[in-house]
MARSEVEX-574674 format. One record per residue (C-alpha): x, y, z; chain; residue number from 0. Coordinates in nm, 3 decimals, decimal comma. Example, Ala and Ser with C-alpha at 12.3 -4.5 7.8 and 13.67 -1.06 7.14 Angstrom:
BEGIN
{node {1,230 -0,450 0,780} 'A' 0},
{node {1,367 -0,106 0,714} 'A' 1},
//
This chain:
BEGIN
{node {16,107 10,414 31,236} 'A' 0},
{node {15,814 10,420 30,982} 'A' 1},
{node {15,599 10,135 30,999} 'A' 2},
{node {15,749 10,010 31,318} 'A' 3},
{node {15,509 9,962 31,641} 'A' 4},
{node {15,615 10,230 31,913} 'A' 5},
{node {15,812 10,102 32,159} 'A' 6},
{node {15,685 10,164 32,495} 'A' 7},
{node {15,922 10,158 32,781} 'A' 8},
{node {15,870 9,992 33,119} 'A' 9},
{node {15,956 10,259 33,371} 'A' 10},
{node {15,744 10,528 33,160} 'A' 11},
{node {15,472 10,320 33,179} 'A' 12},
{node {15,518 10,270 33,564} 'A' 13},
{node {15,520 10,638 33,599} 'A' 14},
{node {15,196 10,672 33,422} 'A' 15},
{node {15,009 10,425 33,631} 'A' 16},
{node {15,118 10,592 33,932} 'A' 17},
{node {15,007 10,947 33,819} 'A' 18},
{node {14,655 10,779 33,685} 'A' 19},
{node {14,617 10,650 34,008} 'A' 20},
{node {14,714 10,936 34,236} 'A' 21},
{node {14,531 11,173 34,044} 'A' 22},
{node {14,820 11,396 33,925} 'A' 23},
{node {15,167 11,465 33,903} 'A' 24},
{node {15,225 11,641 34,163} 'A' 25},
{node {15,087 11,369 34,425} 'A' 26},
{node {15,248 11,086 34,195} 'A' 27},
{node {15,566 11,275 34,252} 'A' 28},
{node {15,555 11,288 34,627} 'A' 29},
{node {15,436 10,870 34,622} 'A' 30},
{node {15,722 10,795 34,413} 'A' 31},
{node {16,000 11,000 34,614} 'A' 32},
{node {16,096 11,208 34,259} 'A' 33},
{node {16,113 11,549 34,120} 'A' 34},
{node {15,761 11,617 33,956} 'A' 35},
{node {15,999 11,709 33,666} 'A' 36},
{node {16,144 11,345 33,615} 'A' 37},
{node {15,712 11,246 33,635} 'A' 38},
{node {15,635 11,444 33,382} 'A' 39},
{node {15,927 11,402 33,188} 'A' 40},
{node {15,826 11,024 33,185} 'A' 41},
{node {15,478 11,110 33,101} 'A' 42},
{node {15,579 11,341 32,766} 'A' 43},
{node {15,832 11,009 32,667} 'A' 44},
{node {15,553 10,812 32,634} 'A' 45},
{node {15,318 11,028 32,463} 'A' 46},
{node {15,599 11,077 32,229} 'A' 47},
{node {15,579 10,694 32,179} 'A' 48},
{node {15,189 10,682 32,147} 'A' 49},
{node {15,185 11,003 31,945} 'A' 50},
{node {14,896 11,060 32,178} 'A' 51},
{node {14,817 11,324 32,444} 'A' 52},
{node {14,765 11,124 32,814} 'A' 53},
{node {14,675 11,401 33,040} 'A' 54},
{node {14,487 11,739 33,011} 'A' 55},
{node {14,521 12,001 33,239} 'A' 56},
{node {14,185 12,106 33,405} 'A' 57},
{node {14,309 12,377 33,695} 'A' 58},
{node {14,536 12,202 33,895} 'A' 59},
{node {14,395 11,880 33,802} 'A' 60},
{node {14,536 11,654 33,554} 'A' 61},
{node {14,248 11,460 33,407} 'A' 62},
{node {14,342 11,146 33,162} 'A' 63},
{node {14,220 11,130 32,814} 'A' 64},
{node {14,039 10,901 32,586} 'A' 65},
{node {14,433 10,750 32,513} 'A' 66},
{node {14,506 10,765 32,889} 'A' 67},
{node {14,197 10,551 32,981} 'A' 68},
{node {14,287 10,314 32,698} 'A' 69},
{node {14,613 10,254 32,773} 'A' 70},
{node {14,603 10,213 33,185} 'A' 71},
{node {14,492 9,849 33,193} 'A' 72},
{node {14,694 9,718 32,948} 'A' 73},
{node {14,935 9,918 33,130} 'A' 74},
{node {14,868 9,742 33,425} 'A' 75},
{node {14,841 9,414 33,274} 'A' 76},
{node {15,189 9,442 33,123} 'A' 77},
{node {15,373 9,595 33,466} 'A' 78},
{node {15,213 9,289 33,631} 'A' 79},
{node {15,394 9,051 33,387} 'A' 80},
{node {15,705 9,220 33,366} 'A' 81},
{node {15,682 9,140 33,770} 'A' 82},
{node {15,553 8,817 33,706} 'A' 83},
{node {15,901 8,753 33,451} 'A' 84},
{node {16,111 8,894 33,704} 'A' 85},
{node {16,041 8,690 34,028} 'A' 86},
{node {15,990 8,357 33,785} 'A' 87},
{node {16,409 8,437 33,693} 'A' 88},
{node {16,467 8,519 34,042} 'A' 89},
{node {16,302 8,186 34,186} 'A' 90},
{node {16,489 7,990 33,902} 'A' 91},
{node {16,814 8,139 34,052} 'A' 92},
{node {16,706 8,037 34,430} 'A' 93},
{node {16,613 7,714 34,289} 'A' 94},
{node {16,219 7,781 34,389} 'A' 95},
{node {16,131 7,675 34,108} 'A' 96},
{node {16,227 7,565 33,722} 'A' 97},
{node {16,282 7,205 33,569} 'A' 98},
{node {16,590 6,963 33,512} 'A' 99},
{node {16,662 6,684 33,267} 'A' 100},
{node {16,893 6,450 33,364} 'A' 101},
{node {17,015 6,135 33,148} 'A' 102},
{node {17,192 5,796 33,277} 'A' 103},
{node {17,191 5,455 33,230} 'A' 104},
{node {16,934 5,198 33,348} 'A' 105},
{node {17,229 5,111 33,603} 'A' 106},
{node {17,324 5,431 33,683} 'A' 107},
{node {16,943 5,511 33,772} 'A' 108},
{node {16,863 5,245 34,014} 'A' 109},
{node {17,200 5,228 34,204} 'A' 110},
{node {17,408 5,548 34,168} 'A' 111},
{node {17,217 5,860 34,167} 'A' 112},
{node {16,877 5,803 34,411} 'A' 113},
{node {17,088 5,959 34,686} 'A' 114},
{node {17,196 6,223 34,479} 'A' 115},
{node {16,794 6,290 34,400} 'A' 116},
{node {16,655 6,221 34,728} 'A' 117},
{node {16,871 6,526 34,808} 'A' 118},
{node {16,823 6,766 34,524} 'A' 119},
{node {16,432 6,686 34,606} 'A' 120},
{node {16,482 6,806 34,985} 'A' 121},
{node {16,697 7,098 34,936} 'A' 122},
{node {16,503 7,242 34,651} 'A' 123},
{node {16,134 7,110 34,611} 'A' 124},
{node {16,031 7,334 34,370} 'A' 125},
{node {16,269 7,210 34,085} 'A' 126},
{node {16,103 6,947 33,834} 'A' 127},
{node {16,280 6,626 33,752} 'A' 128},
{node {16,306 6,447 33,441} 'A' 129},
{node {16,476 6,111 33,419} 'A' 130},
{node {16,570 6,038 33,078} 'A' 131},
{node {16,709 5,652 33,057} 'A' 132},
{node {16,970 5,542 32,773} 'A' 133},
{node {17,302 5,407 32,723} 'A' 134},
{node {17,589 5,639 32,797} 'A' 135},
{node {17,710 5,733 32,477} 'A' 136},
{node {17,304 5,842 32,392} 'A' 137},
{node {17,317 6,017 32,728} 'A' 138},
{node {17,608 6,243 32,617} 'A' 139},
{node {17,519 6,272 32,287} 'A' 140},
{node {17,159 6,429 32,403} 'A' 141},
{node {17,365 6,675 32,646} 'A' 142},
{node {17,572 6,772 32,353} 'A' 143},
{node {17,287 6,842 32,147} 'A' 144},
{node {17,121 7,029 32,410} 'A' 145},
{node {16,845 6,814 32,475} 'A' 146},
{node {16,952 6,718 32,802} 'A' 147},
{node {17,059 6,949 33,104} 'A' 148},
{node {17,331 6,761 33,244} 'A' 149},
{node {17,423 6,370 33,172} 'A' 150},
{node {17,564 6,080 33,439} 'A' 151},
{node {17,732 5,855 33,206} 'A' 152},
{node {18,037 5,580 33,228} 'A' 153},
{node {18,388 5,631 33,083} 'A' 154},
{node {18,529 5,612 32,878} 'A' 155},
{node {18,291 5,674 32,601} 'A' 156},
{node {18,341 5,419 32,270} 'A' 157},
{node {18,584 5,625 32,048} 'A' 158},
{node {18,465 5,807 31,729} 'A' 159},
{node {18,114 5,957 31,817} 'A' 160},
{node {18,038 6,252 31,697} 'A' 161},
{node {17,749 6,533 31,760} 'A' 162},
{node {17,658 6,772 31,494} 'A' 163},
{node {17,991 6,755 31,308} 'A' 164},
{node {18,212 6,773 31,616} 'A' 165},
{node {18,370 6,463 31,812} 'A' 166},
{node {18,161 6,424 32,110} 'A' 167},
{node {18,412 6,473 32,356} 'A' 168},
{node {18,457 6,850 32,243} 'A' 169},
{node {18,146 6,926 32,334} 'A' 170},
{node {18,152 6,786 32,689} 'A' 171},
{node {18,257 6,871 33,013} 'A' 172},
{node {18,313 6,627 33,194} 'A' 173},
{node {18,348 6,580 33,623} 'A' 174},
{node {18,448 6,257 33,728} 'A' 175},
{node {18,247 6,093 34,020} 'A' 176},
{node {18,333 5,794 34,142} 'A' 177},
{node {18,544 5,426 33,986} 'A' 178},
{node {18,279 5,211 33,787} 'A' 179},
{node {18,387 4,885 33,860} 'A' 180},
{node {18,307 4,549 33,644} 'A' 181},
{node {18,295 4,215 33,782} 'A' 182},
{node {18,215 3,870 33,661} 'A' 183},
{node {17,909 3,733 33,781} 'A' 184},
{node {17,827 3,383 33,814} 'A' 185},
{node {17,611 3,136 34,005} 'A' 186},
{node {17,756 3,080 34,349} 'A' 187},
{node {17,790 2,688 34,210} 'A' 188},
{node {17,938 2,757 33,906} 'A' 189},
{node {18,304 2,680 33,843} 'A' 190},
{node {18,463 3,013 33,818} 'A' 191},
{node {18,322 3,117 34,126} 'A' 192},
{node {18,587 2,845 34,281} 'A' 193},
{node {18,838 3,094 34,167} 'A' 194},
{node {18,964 3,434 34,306} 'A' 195},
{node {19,029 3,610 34,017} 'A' 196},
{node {18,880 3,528 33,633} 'A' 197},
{node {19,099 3,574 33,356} 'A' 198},
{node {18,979 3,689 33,009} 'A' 199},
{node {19,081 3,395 32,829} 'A' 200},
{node {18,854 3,135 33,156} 'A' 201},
{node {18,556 3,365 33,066} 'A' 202},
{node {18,593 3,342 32,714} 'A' 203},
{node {18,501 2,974 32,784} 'A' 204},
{node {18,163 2,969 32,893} 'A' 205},
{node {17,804 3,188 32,747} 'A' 206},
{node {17,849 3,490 32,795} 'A' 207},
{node {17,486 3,711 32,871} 'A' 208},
{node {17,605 4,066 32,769} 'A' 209},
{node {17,466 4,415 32,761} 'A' 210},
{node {17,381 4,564 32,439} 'A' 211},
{node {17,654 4,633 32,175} 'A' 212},
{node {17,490 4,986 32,231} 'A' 213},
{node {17,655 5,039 32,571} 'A' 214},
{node {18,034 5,142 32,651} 'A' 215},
{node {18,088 4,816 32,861} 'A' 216},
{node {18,000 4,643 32,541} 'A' 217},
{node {18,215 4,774 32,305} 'A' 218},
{node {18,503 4,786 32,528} 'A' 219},
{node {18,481 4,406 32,654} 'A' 220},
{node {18,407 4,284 32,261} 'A' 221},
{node {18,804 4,518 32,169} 'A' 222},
{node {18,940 4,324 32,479} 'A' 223},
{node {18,817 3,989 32,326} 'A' 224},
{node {18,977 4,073 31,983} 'A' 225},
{node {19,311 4,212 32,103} 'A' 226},
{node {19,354 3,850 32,303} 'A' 227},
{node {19,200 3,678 32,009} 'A' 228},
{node {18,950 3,542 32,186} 'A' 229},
{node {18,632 3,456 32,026} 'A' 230},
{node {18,386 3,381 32,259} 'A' 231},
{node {17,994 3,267 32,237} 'A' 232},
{node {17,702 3,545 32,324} 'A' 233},
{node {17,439 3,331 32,439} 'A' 234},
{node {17,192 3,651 32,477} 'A' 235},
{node {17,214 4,021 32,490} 'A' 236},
{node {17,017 4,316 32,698} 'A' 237},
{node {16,993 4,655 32,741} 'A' 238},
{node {16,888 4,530 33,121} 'A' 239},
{node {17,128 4,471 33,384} 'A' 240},
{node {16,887 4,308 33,607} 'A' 241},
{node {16,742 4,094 33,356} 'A' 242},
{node {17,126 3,973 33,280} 'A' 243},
{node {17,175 3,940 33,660} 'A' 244},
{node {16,830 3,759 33,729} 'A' 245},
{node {16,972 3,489 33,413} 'A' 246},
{node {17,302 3,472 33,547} 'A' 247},
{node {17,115 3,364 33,894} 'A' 248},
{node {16,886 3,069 33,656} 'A' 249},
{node {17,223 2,896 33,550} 'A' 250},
{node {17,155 3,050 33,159} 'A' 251},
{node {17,537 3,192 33,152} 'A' 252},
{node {17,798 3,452 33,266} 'A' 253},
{node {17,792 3,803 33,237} 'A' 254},
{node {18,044 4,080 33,293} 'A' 255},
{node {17,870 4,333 33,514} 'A' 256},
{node {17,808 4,668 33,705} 'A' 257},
{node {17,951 4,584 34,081} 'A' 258},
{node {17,681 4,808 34,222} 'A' 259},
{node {17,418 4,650 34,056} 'A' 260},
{node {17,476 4,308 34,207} 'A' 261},
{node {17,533 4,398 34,571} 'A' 262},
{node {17,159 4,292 34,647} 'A' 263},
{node {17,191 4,002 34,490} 'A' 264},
{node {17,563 3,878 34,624} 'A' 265},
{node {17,397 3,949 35,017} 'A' 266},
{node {17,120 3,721 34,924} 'A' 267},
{node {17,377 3,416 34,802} 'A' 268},
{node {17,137 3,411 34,461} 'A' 269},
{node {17,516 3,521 34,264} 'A' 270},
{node {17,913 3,507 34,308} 'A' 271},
{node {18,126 3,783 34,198} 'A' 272},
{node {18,439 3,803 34,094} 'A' 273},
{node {18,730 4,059 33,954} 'A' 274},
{node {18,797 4,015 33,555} 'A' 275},
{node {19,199 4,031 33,477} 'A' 276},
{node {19,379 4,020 33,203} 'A' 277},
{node {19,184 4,282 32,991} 'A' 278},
{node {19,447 4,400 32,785} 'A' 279},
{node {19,480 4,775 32,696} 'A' 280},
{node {19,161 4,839 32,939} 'A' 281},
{node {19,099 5,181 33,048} 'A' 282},
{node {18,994 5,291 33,377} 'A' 283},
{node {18,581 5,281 33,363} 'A' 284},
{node {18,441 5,589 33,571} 'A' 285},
{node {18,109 5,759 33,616} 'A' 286},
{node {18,132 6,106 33,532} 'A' 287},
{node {17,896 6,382 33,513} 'A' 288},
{node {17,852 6,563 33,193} 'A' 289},
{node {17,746 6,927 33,064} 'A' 290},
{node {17,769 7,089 32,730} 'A' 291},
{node {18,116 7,228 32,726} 'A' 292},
{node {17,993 7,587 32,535} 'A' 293},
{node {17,634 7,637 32,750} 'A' 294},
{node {17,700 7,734 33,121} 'A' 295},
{node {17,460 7,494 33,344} 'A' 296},
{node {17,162 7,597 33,452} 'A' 297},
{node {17,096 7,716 33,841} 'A' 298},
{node {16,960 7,370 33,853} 'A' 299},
{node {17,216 7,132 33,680} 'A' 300},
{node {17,450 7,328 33,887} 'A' 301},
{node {17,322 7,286 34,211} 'A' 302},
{node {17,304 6,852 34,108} 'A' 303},
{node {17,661 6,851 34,013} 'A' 304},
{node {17,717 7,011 34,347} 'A' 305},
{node {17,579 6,729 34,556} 'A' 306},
{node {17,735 6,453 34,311} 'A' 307},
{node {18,070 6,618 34,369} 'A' 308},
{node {18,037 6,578 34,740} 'A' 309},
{node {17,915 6,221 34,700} 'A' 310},
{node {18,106 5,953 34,886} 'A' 311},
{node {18,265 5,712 34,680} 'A' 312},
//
């Protein structure tokens, strides 16, 4: 069309270097296992596209022009890339190479997925990691959005968050893990640790150090407290779960917990543990792995989604 570049296509060009190189068509022909006829048929489509002659005949040489001489190394240059493009895909889909951003909790970080990592990192060096750490319901939001590969979050998410218009949940996929279990933590001296089991209404009783109102647990402990019509006192939030468990450990409170983040700390006798009951209406918690439900996961994502699937629980 007028006023539009020419475009100039690979495999003509490819032809061309191989005749400027072997001196002819004739011996570019015999190099490249083809009829001379397909050679020069290549050569006249890309004059066609230059509007330019490439080759003259001088006796049974074919000698390049001016336009010929021109063109070859930015011929060259651009075969080279095109190669370059082509095994940079390929080693993306052998998982030589290419990046992955992954979101989770704090929690989720430290105790859940380093096995999962220490593996992806053996089996395929090549691929970079990038940890991104927020709440759950930022985590899946991000993956939703698309600024995240794939997301390890907890379930189930607070209700009612949306991503660009859409509920949240339609634009997830989601893979369940393994059970996220919640416990009460206490010091080892503290009264409810004299008990097996801690009911929702003994809890209410004593300051409570909670995770943010930002986080799942949160909001889903704060509509257990309403629904008994319990109204109990915060003595201090966090985003941390350490911090909580380290204060917990100091005598400031009670906090209800990640089980997997207090294992260390249970072996050492520095905090007791016990189940919370009585949580009316309270959905299973879960870790799940999440993907954006219309964008099929990268090489990458796919190949740590594999590993989490086969982790034990």
């Amino acid at each position: 069309m007028d006023g539009q570049p020419p475009v100039l296509d690979a495999e003509a060009l490819f032809v061309f270097v191989q005749v400027t190189r072997a001196g002819g068509f004739s011996s570019a022909a015999r190099r490249l296992g083809r009829a001379q006829s397909a050679v020069s048929q290549a050569i006249r489509k890309l004059e066609r596209a230059l509007g330019q002659p490439l080759f003259v005949r001088a006796g049974r040489a074919s000698v390049p022009t001016h336009a010929a001489r021109t063109l070859l190394p930015h011929a060259e240059r651009a075969l080279s890339a095109l190669a370059q493009a082509r095994d940079a895909v390929a080693a993306l889909g052998a998982l030589r190479a290419g990046t992955l951003s992954l979101g989770a909790s704090d929690t989720l970080a430290c105790h859940f997925l380093p096995p999962a990592l220490a593996e992806m990192r053996r089996r395929h060096p090549g691929v970079e990691l990038s940890l991104d750490n927020r709440p759950s319901p930022l985590v899946a939001a991000r993956v939703a959005e698309g600024a995240l590969d794939l997301g390890v979050v907890t379930l189930p998410l607070p209700p009612g968050l949306r991503s660009l218009g859409r509920p949240l949940e339609e634009r997830l996929s989601f893979t369940t893990l393994a059970p996220f279990e919640e416990v009460v933590a206490c010091p080892v001296d503290h009264p409810l640790a004299e008990l097996q089991r801690i009911p929702l209404a003994r809890l209410a009783e004593h300051p409570l150090l909670l995770l943010d109102r930002a986080t799942g647990a949160r909001a889903h402990l704060d509509a257990a407290f309403v629904e008994r019509g319990l109204s109990p006192t915060t003595a201090m939030e966090s985003t941390s779960v350490e911090v909580l468990g380290r204060l917990v450990a100091l005598g400031f409170g009670v906090s209800v917990l990640p089980a997997m983040a207090l294992v260390a700390d249970v072996r050492a006798g520095r905090l007791a543990v016990r189940p919370l009951v009585g949580v009316p209406s309270r959905p299973r918690r879960l870790v799940a792995a999440v993907t954006a439900r219309d964008v099929p996961p990268s090489s990458a994502a796919a190949a740590l989604l594999s590993i989490l699937r086969r982790r034990p629980s």
